[in-house]
Backbone as JSON Lines, residues from 0, in Angstrom:
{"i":0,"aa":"X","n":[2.17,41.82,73.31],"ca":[0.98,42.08,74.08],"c":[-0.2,42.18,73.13]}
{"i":1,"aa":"X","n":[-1.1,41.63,73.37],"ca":[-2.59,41.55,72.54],"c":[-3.53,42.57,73.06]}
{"i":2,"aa":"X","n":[-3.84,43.25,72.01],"ca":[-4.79,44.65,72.19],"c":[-5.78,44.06,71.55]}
{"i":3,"aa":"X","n":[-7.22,45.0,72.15],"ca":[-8.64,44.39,71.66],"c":[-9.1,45.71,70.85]}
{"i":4,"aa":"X","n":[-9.74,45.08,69.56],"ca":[-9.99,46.15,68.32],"c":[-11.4,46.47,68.75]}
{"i":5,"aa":"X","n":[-11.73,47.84,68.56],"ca":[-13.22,47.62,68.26],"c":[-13.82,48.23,67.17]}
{"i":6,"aa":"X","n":[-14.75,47.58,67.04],"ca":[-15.97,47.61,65.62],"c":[-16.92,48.28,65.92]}
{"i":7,"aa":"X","n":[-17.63,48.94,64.56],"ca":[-19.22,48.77,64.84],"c":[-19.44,48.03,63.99]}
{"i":8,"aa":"X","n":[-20.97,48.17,64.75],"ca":[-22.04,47.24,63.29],"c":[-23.34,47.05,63.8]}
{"i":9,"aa":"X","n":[-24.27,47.34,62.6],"ca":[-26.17,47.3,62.9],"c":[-26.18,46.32,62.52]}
{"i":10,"aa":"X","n":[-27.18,46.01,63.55],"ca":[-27.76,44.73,63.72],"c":[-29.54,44.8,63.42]}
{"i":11,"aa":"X","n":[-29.91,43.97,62.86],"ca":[-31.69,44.48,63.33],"c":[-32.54,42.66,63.55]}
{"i":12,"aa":"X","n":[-33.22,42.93,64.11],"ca":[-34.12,41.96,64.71],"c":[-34.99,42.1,64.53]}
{"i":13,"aa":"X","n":[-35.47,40.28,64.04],"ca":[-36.45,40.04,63.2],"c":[-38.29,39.82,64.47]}
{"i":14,"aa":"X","n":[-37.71,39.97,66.12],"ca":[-38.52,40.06,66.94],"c":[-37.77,40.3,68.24]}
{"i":15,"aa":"X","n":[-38.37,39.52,69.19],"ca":[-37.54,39.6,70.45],"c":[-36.43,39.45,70.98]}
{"i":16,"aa":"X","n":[-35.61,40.68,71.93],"ca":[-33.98,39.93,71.83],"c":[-33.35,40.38,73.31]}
{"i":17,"aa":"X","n":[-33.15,39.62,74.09],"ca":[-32.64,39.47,75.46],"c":[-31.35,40.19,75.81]}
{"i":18,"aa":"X","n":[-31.23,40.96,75.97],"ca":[-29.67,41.56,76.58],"c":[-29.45,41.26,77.61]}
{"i":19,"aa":"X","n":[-28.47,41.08,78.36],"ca":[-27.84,41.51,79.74],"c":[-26.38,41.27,80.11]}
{"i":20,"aa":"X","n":[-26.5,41.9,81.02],"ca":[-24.68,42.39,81.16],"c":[-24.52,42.46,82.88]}
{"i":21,"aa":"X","n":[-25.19,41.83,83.27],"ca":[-24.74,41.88,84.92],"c":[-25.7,42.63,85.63]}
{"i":22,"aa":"X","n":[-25.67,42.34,87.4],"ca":[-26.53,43.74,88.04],"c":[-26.07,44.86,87.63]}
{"i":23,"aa":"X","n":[-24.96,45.39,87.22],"ca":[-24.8,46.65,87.34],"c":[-25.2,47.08,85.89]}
{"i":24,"aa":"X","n":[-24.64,46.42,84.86],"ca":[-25.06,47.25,83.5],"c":[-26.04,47.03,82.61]}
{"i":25,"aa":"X","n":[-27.04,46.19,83.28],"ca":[-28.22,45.5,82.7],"c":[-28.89,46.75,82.96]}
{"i":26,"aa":"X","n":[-28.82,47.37,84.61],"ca":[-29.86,49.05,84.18],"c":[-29.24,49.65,83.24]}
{"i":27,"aa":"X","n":[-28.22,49.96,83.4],"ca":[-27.52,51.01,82.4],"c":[-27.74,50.87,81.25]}
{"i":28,"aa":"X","n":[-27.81,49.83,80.56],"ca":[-28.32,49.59,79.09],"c":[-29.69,49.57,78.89]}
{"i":29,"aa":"X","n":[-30.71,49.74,80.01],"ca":[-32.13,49.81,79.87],"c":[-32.64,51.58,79.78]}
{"i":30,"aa":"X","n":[-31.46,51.72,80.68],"ca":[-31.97,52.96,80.26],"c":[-31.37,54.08,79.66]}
{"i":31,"aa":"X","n":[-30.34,53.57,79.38],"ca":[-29.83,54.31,77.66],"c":[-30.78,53.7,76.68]}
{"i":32,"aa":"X","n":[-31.53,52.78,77.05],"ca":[-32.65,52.31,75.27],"c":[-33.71,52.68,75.91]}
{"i":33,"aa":"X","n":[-33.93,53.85,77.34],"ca":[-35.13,54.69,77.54],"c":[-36.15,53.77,78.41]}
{"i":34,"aa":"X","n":[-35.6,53.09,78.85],"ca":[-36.1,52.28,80.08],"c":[-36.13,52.6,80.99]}
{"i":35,"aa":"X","n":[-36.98,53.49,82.15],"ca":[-36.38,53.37,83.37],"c":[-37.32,54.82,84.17]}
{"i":36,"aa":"X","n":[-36.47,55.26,84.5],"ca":[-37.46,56.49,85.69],"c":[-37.38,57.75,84.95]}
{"i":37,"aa":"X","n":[-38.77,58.07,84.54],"ca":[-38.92,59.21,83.68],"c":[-37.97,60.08,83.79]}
{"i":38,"aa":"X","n":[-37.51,61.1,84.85],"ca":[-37.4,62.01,85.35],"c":[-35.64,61.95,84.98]}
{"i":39,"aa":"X","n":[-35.21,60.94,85.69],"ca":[-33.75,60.79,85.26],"c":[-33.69,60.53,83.57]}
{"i":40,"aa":"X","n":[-34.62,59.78,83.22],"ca":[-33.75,59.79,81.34],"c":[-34.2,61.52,80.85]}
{"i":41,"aa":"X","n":[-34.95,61.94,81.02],"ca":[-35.35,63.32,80.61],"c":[-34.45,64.38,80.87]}
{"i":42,"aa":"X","n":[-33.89,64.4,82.44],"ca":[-32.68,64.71,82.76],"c":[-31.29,65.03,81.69]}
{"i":43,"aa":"X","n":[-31.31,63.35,81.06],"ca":[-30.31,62.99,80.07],"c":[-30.09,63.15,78.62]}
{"i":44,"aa":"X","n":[-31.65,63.68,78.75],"ca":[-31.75,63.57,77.18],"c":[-31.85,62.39,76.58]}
{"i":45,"aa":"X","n":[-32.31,61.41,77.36],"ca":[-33.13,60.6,76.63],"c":[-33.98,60.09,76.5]}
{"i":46,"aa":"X","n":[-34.8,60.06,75.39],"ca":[-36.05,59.74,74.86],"c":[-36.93,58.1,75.95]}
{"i":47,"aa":"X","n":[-37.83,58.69,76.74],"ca":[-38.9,57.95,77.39],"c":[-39.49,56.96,76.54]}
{"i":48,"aa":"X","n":[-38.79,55.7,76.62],"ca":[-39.69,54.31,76.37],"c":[-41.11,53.71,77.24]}
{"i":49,"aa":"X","n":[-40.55,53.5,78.21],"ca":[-41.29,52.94,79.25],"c":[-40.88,53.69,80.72]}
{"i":50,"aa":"X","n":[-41.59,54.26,81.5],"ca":[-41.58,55.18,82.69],"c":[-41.51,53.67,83.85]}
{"i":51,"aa":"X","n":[-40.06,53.4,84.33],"ca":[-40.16,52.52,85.34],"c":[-39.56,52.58,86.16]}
{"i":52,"aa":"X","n":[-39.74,53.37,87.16],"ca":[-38.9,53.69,88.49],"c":[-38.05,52.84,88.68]}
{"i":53,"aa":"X","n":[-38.28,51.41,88.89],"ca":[-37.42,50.77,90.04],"c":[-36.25,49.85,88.89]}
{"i":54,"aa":"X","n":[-35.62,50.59,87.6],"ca":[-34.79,50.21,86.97],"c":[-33.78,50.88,87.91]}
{"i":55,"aa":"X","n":[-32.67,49.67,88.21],"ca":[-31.69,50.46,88.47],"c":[-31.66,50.51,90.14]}
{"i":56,"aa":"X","n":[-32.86,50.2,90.53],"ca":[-33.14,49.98,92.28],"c":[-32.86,49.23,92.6]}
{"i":57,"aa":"X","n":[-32.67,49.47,94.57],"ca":[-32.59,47.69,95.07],"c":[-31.66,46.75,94.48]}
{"i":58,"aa":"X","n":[-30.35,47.67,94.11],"ca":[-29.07,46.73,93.62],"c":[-28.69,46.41,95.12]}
{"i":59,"aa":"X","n":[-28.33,44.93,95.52],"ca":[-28.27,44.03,96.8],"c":[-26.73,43.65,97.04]}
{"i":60,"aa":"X","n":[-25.58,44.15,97.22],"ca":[-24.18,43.09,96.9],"c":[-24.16,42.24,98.14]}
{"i":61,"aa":"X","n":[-24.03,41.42,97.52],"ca":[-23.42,39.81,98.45],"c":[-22.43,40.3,98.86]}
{"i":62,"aa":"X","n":[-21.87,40.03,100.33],"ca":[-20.81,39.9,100.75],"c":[-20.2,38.35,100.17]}
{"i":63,"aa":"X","n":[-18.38,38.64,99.72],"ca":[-17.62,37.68,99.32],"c":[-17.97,36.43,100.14]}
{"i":64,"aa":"X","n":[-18.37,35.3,100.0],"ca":[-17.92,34.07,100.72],"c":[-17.0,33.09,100.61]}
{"i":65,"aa":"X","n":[-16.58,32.61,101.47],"ca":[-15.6,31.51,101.71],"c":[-15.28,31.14,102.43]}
{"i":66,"aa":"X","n":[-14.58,30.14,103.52],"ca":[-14.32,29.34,104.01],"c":[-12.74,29.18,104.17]}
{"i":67,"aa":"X","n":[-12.59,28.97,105.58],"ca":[-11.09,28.79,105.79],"c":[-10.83,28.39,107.17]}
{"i":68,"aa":"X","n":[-9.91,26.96,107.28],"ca":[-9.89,26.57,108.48],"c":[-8.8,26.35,108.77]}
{"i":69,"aa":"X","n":[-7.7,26.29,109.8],"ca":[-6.37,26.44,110.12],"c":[-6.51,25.07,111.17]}
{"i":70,"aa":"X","n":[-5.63,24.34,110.98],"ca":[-5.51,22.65,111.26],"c":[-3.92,23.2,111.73]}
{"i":71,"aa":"X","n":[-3.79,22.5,113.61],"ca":[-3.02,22.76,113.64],"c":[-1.97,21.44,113.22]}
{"i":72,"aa":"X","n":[-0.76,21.61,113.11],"ca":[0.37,20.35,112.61],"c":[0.26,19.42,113.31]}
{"i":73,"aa":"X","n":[0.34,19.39,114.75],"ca":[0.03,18.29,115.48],"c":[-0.94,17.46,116.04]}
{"i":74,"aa":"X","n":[-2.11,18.56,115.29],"ca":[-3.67,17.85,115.49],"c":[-3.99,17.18,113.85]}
{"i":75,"aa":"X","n":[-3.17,17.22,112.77],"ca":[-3.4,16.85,111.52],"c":[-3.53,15.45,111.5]}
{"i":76,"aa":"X","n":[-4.48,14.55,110.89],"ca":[-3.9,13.05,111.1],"c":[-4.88,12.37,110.01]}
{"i":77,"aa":"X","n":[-4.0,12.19,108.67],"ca":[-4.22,12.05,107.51],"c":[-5.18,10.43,107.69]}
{"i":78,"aa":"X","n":[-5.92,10.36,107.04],"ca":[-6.81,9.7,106.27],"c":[-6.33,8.12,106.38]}
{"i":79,"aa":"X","n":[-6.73,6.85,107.13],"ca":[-5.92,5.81,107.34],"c":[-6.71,5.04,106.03]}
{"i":80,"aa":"X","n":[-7.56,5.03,105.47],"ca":[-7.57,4.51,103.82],"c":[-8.75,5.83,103.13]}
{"i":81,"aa":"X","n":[-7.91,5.35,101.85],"ca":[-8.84,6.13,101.56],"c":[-10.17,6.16,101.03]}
{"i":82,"aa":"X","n":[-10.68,7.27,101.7],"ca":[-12.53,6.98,101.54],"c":[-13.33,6.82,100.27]}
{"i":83,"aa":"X","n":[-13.91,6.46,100.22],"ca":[-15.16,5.99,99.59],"c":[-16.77,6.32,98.88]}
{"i":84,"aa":"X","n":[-17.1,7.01,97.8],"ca":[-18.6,6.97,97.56],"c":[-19.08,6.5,97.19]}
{"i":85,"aa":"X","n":[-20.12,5.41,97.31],"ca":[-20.71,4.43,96.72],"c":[-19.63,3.58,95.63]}
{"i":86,"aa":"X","n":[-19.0,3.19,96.69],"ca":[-17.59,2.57,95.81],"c":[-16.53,2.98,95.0]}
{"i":87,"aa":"X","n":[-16.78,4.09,95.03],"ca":[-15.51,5.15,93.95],"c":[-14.94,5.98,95.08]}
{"i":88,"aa":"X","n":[-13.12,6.22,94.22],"ca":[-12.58,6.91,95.32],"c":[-13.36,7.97,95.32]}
{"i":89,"aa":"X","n":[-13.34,8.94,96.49],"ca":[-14.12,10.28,97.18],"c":[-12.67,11.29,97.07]}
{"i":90,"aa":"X","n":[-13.64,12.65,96.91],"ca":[-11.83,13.51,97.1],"c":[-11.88,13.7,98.31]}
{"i":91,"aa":"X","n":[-12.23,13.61,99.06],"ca":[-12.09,13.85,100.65],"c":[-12.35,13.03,102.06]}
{"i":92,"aa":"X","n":[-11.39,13.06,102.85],"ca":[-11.25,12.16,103.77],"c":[-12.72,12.48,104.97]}
């Protein structure tokens, strides 16, 4: 079984540098580096970068999508050649 090691290590930047990690931990890392709504990092003990309420707001989840259609056996009736896109086979009838 393969286990994952972890490291540290400083890094420093020579200017601008883009993080992100998803809706959910893109706030979380903004405002552990003091990004975000005064009141809560002060809360935390941590040091006020930028005072911005709506870090961390207005997270939206998509409901899952997909598609699914039930063909019954005796209504099935496969493909009499097969089709065509602009002259190349097509994957679908």
């Amino acid at each position: 079984m393969a286990s994952a090691s972890r490291f540290a290590a400083a890094l420093k930047a020579g200017g601008e540098v883009v993080l992100a990690a998803g809706a959910v931990h893109s706030p979380q890392l903004l405002k552990l580096s003091g990004i975000g709504p005064r009141e809560e990092l002060e809360r935390h003990g941590i040091d006020v970068v930028a005072d911005l309420p709506a870090v961390g707001e207005n997270l939206q989840v998509a409901p899952p999508a997909g598609f699914l259609k039930t063909v019954r056996q005796d209504r099935y009736r496969p493909c009499p050649r097969p089709p065509t896109l602009l002259g190349k086979p097509a994957s679908a009838c």
